[in-house]
C-alpha positions in Angstrom: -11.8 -25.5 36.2 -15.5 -25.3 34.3 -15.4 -26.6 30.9 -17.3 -26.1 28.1 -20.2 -28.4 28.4 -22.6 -27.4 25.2 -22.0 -25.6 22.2 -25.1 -24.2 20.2 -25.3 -22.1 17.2 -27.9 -19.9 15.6 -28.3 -18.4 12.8 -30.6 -15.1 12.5 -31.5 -12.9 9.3 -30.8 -9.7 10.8 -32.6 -6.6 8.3 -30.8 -3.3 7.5 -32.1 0.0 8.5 -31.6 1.2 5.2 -29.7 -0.2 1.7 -26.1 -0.6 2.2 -23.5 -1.0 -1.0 -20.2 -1.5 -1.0 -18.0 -1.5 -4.2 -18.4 -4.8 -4.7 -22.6 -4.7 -4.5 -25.5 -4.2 -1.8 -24.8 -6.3 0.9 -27.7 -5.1 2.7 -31.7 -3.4 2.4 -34.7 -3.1 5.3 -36.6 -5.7 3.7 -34.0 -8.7 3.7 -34.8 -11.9 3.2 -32.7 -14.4 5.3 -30.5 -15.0 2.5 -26.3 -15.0 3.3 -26.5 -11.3 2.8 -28.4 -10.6 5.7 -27.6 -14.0 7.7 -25.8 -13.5 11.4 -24.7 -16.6 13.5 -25.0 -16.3 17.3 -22.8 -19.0 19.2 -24.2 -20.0 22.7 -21.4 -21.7 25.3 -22.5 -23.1 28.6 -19.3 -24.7 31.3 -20.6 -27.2 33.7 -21.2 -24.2 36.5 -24.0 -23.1 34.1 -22.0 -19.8 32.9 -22.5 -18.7 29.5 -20.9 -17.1 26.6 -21.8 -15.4 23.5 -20.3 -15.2 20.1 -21.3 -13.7 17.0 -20.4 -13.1 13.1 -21.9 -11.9 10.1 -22.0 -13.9 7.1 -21.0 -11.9 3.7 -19.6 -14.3 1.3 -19.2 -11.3 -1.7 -16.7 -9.9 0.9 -15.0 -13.5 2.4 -15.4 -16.9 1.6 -17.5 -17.9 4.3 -21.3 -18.4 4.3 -23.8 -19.1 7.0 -24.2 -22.1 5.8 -19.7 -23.1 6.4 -19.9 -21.7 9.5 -22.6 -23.4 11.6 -21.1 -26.5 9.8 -17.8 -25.7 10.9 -18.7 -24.8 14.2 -21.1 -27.9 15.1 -18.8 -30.4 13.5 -15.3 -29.0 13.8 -15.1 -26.6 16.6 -17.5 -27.7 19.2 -15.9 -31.5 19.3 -12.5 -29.3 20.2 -14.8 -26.9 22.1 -16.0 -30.0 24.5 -12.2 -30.7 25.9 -11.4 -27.4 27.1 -12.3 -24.2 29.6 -13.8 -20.8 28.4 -9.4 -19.6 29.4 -8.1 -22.6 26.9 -8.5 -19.9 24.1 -4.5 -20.4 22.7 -4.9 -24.4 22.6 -8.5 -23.8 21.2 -7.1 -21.7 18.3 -4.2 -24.1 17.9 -6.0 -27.4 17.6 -8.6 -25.4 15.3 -5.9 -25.1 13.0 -4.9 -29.0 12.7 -8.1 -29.6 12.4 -9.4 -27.2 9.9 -5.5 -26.1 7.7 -5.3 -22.2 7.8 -3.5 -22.7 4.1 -1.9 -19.5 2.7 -3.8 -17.4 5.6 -6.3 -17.9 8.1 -8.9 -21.1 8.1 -12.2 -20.5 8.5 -11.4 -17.1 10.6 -15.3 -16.0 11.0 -16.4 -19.1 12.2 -13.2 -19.0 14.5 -13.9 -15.6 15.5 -17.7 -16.2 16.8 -16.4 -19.0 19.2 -13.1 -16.8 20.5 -15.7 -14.2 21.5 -17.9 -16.8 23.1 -14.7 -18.2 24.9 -13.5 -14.4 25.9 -17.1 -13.7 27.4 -17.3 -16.7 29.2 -13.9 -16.4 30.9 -14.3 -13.1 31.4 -17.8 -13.6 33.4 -16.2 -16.6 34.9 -13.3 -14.6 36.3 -15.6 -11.3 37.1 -13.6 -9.2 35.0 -14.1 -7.3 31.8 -12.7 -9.0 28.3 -10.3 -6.1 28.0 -9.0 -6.9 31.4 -8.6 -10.4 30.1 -6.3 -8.5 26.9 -3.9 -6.6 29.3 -6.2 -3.5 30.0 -8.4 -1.1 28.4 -6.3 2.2 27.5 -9.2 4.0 26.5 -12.8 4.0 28.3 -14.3 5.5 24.9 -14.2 4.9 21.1 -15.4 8.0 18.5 -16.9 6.2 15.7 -16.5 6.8 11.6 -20.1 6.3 9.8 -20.1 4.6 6.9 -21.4 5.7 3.9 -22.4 3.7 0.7 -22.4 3.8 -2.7 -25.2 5.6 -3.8 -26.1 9.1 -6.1 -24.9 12.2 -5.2 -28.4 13.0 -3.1 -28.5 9.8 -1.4 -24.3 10.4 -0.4 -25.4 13.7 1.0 -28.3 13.0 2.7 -26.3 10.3 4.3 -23.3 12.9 5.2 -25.6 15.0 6.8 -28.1 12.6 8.9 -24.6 11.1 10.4 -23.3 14.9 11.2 -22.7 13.6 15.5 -20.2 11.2 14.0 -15.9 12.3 13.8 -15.1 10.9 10.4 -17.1 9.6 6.9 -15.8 6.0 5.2 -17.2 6.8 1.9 -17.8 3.5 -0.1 -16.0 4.1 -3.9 -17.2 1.8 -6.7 -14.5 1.7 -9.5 -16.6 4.4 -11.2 -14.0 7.3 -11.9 -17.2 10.2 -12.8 -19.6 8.8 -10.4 -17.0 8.4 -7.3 -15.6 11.7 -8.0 -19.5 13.4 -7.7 -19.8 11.3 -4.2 -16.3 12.5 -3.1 -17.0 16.1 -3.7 -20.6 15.8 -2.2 -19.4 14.3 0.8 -16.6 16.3 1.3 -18.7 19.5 1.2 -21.4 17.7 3.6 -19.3 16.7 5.8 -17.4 20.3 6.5 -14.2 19.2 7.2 -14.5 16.1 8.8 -12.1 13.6 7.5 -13.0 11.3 4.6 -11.7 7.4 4.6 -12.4 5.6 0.8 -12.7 2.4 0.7 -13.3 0.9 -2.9 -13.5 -2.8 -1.8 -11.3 -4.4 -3.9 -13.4 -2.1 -7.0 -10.3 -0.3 -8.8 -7.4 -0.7 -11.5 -4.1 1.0 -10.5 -4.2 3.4 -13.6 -8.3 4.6 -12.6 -7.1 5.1 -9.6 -4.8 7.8 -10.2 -7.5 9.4 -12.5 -9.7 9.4 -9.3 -6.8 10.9 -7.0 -5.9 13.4 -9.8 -9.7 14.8 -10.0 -9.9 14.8 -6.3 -6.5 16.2 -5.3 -8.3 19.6 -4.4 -10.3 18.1 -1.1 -7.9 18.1 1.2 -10.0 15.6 4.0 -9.2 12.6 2.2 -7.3 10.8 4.6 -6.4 7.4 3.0 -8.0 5.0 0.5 -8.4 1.3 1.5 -7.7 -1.8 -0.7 -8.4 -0.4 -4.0 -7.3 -3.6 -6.0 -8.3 -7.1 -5.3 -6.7 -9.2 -2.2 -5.0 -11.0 -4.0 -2.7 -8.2 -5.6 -0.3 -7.2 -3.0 2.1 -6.8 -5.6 -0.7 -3.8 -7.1 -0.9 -1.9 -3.9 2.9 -1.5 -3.9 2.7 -0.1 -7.0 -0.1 2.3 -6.2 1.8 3.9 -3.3 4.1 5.0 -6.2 1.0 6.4 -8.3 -0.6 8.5 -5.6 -0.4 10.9 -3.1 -2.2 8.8 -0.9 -1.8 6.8 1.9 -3.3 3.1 0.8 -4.3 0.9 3.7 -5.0 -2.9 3.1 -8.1 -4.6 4.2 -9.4 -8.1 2.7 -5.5 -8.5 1.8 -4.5 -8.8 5.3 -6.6 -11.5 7.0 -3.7 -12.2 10.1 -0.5 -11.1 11.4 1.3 -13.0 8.5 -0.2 -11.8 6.1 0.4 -8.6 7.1 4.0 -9.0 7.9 4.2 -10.3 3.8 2.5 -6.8 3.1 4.9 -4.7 5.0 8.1 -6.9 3.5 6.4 -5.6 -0.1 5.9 -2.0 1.1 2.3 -2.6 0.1 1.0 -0.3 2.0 0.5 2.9 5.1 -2.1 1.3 7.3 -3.7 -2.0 7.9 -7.3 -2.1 8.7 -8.1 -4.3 11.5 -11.4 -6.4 11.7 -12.3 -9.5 14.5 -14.3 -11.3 12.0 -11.2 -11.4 9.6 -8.5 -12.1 12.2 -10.0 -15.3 14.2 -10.5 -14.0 16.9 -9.9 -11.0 19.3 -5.6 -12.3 20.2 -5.1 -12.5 16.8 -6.4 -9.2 16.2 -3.9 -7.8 18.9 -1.1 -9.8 17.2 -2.1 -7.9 14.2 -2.0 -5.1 15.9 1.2 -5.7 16.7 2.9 -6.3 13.6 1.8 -2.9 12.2 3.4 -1.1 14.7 6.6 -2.8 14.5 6.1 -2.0 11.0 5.1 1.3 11.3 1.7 1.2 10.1 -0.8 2.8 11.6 -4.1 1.3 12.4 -7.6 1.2 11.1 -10.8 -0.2 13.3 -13.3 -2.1 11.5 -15.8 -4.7 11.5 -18.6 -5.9 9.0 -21.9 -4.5 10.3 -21.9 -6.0 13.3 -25.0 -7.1 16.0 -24.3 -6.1 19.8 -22.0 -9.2 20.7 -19.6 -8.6 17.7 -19.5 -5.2 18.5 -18.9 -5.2 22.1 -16.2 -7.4 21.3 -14.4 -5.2 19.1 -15.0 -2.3 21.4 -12.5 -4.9 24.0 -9.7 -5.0 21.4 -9.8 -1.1 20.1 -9.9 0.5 23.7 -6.1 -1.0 23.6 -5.2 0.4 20.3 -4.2 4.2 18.9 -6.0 4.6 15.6 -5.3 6.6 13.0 -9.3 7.6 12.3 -12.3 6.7 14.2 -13.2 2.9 14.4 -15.8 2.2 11.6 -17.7 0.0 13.5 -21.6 0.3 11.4 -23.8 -2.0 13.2 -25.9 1.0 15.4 -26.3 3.0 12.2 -27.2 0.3 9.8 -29.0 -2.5 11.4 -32.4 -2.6 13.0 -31.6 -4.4 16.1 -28.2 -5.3 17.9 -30.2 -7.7 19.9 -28.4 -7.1 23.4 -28.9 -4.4 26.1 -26.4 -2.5 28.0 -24.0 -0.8 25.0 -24.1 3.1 25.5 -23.9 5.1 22.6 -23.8 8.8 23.0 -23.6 10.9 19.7 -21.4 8.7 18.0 -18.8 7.4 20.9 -19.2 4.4 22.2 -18.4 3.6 25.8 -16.0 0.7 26.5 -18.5 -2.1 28.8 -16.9 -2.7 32.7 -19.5 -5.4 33.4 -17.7 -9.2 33.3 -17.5 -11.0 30.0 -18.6 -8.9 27.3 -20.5 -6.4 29.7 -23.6 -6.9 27.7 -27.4 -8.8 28.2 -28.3 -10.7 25.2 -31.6 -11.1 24.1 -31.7 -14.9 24.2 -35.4 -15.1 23.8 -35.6 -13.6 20.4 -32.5 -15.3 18.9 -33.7 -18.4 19.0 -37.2 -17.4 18.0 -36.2 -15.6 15.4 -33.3 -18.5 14.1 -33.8 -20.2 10.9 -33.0 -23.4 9.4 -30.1 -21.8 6.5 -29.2 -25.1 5.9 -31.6 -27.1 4.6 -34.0 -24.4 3.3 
């Protein structure tokens, strides 16, 4: 069997197509220097045979703890000495020795870093068996995914002009601020802009239980709202049981639920309806599934997310989702917000994406322009 005979990582300052900001601040703009905000690290595998996979996450420390900077760190001096024992199909014993090496804590360790070399390892199996990564999963259930468009924080012309440039796409995730007046005014905008179409909130960790109800209260009347996702911080479980009692509203949890455990803890504290899914967060794309799994022997439905993705991440995702029933279209943003996805051979058609057949990942990346475009984020 062809093991894994060089490991090399690069990190790339991919621009925004236009400002993107979440409750918590911009995370992106067009012009973006190749600051954490903006940075994205590639991982390159190559077996002995010469076959190669790719990996990929975003670094966005105001969302998770990791930067660009702890994950090529991580990854050249923690994962890859692991990396260098094993095939592309050791993916369980890579995950396992990963955690010795590098504690997982209360949750999971260093899960983005993680995540980029689990795709790397699922492509190059995959390409290395001839098979598709969901045929490496157990089988895709779905050959396309409907995606939600995500819309940030912004005034009430800038929320719908937004609404209304995304008008191919099934659902809106409407970014909320902790601003009672001025999340209301977006609400109502998008509601109206978007005719119907259901409306996903996701405050990013942005609210107080009591605001929150004022918020629900003064948008009771729009009937599209489908959910609201981790309104309090991560850290308050104990808060988004509580909330379930304030509002009519179906909560879903997002940064508080980084793996199957955690989740698990959630559903023990009836902390919430729905769990939102994300690679980057889980470790990988099995851990995912095992989160998958716990929600629906917990009877929470499912969210699809990830975190503005390039074309690696978010071929990856479209692997795990094609297995999954979810409650809303997946909110995967990286065709609408990013300049560049730096790989051929996704198909996009108004909004739905089309699960790859091609081995591995089912996608071309552009090698070439990664590593012209990389950049030295650690010693700059």
């Amino acid at each position: 069997m062809s093991r894994i005979a060089q490991v090399e990582v690069f990190p790339v300052a991919v621009p925004f197509a236009r400002r993107f900001v979440l409750g918590s601040g911009a995370v992106g703009t067009p012009d973006a220097a190749p600051d954490q905000s903006a940075a994205v690290i590639f991982v390159k595998l190559t077996t002995e045979d010469g076959v190669v996979g790719w990996g990929e996450q975003r670094a966005l420390p105001s969302w998770s703890y990791e930067t660009a900077e702890t994950m090529a760190v991580i990854i050249r001096r923690h994962l890859a000495p692991i990396l260098l024992q094993l095939t592309p199909f050791d993916i369980e014993l890579f995950q396992r020795r990963a955690a010795q090496r590098l504690s997982p804590a209360v949750s999971n360790g260093f899960p983005f870093a993680r995540a980029a070399v689990d795709v790397a390892m699922h492509d190059a199996a995959g390409k290395l068996a001839g098979v598709p990564v969901h045929a490496l999963l157990g089988g895709k259930v779905h050959d396309e995914i409907p995606l939600c468009s995500a819309i940030g924080v912004g005034d009430q012309d800038t929320v719908r002009a937004h609404v209304l440039q995304s008008s191919d796409y099934a659902a809106y995730k409407i970014k909320i601020r902790g601003d009672v007046d001025a999340d209301t005014a977006g609400i109502e905008v998008a509601a109206e802009a978007a005719d119907g179409k259901p409306l996903w909130l996701d405050a990013n960790q942005s609210y107080r239980p009591a605001a929150l109800r004022q918020l629900r209260n003064r948008t009771a009347h729009i009937s599209t709202i489908h959910c609201v996702e981790q309104p309090v911080p991560s850290t308050d479980t104990l808060a988004m049981g509580r909330l379930r009692e304030l509002i009519d509203l179906p909560v879903a949890i997002d940064e508080g639920s980084f793996s199957a455990q955690d989740l698990a803890r959630a559903i023990r504290l009836d902390a919430a309806d729905l769990v939102v899914i994300k690679v980057c967060k889980s470790g990988g794309l099995r851990n995912a599934l095992k989160t998958a799994q716990t929600a629906l022997a917990g009877g929470l439905e499912i969210l699809a997310s990830g975190l503005t993705d390039c074309g690696i991440a978010f071929a990856a995702a479209l692997h795990v989702f094609s297995q999954l029933e979810l409650a809303l279209p997946a909110e995967l943003n990286g065709p609408e917000l990013l300049t560049d996805l730096y790989v051929d051979g996704l198909t996009l058609t108004k909004a739905v994406a089309t699960v790859p057949t091609a081995p591995g990942l089912g996608i071309e990346v552009d090698e070439e322009r990664i590593r012209t475009e990389s950049v030295n984020l650690l010693y700059r």
